[in-house]
C-alpha positions in Angstrom: 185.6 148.3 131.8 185.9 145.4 129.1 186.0 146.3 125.5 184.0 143.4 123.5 187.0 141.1 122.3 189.5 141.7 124.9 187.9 138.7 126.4 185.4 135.9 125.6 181.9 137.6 125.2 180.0 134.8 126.3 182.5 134.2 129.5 181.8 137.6 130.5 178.1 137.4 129.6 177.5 134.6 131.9 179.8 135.2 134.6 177.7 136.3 137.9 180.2 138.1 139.6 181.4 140.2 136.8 180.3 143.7 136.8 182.4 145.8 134.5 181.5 147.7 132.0 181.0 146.6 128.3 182.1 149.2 125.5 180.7 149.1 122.2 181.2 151.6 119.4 178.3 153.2 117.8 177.2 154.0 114.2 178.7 157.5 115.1 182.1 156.5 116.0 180.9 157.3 120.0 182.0 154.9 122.6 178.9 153.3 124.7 179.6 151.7 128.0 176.6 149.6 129.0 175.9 147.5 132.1 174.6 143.8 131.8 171.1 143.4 132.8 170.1 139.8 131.6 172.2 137.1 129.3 170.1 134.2 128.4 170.1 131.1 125.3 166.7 130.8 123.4 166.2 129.4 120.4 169.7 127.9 120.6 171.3 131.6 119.7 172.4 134.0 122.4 170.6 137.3 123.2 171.6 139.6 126.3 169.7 142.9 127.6 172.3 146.0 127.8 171.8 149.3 129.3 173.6 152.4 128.8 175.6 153.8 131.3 176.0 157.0 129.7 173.5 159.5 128.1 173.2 158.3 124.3 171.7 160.9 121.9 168.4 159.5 120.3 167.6 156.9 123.2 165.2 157.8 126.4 166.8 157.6 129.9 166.5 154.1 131.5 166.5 152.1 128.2 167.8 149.0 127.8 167.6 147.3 124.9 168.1 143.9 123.4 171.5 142.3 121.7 172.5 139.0 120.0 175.7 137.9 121.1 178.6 135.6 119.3 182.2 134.8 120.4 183.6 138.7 120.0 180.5 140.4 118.7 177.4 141.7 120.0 174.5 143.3 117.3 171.3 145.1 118.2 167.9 143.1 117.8 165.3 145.5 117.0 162.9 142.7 116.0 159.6 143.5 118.3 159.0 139.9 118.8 162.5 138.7 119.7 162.7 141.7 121.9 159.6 141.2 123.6 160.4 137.5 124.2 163.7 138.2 125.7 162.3 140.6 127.9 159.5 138.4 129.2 162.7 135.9 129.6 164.1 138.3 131.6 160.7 139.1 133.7 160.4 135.2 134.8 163.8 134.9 135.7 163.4 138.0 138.2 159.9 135.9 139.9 162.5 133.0 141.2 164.7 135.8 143.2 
C-alpha cells in the first residue's frame, strides 16, 4: 500500500507494473485505499480513474470515480464533462487490448 507523497504520484500513476494500493484521506478523516484503473494526460493536466477498495459510506459498490493528479496530490473532479471525457479516454484505450 502507497500513501500519496511517500513517492512520486505521477511515477506510481504511470508505472505498469505497480499494483499497490493508493490511500487517501477523506473529508471524514477515514482512510480510502483505492486501486488504479486508468492514468492518462489531456488537456496538458493529469487526470487518473480510482476505485475504492473498501466499502465508502455515500458511494454505490463498483464506483470509480475521476481525480486530477499533481506531484504529491490527487483532488476529485466532479465536473460531468471532464469526467465523462476521461472515461471515454479510458473506453478507447481498452479497444487497442
Amino acid at each position: 500500500m502507497l500513501e500519496v507523497g511517500k513517492e512520486n504520484l505521477m511515477a506510481i500513476l504511470f508505472d505498469e507494473s505497480n499494483m499497490h494500493a493508493i490511500e487517501m484521506v477523506n473529508e471524514r478523516n477515514e482512510r480510502v485505499k483505492f486501486s488504479q484503473v486508468f492514468a492518462t494526460v489531456c488537456d496538458e493536466e493529469v487526470y487518473c480513474i480510482l476505485a475504492p477498495i473498501n466499502e465508502v459510506k455515500g458511494l454505490e459498490k463498483n464506483v470509480a470515480l475521476v481525480f486530477k493528479a499533481s506531484e504529491e496530490s490527487l483532488r476529485f473532479v466532479d465536473d460531468e464533462e471532464t469526467c465523462t471525457k476521461i472515461f471515454n479516454m479510458y473506453y478507447e484505450s481498452l479497444k487497442r487490448y
